[in-house]
N, C-alpha and C positions, 0 to 999 in steps of 0.2 A: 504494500500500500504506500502510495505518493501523497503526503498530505502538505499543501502549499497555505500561507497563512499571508495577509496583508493586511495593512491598512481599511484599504478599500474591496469590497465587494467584486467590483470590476478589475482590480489588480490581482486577487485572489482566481478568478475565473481566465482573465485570460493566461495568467502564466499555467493553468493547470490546463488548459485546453492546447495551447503550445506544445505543449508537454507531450502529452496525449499524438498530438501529429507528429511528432519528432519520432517519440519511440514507435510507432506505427511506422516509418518510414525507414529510421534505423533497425527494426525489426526484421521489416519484412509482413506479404500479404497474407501468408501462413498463420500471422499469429495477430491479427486483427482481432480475431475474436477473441483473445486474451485478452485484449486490453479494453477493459472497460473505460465507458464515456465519465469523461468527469464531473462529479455532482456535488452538490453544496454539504458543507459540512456544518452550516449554521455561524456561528460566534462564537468566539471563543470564550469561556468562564469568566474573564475578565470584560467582556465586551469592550474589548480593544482592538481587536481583529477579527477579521472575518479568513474561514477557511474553506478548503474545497479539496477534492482526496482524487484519486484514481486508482484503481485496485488491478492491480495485473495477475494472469493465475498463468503460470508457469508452469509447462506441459514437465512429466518426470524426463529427468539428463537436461533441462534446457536452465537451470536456473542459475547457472553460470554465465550463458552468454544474456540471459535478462540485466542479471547486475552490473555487465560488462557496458550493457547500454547505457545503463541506469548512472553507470560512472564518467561514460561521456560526456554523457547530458549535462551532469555536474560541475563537471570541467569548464563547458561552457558557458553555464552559469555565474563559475566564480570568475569568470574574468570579464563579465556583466559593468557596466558603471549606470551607478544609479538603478543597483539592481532591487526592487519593490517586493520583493516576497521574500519570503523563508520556506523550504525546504526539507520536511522530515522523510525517510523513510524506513520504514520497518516490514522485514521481511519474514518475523513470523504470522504464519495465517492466524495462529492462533487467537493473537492479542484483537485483532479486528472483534470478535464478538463478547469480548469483555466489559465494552463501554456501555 
């Protein structure tokens, strides 16, 4: 799970939808249907930001080259100016239905 947090509603949404095309693209058309559409995650406890998640499900032997993207992405994130979001991810499936 890709959980992106901003300021704003709309900086939250479009970096998680970016996102969303990117690893779709660095993926591959094979694995489209992994990658879930990105959805609101409401406010954050503090209502100080707003977040929005993407859930990728990772066919078995592939979950190396997921993170491999997952680390690109990243990459080019941090070398972002004036970059608007934050960026968590967690790769146990588990923790997802905890909350």
């Amino acid at each position: 799970q890709l959980t992106f947090e901003a300021a704003t509603e709309t900086d939250a949404a479009e970096s998680a939808r970016d996102w969303e095309k990117n690893l779709k693209r660095s993926l591959g058309r094979d694995h489209e249907d992994r990658i879930f559409p990105a959805q609101s995650g409401g406010m954050s406890r503090d209502r100080e930001t707003h977040k929005y998640y993407i859930i990728l499900k990772s066919p078995p032997g592939m979950r190396k080259r997921y993170l491999e993207a997952i680390e690109q992405l990243k990459e080019l994130k941090n070398t972002e100016k004036n970059c608007r979001y934050n960026l968590s991810v967690d790769v146990n499936p588990y923790s997802i239905w905890r909350s």
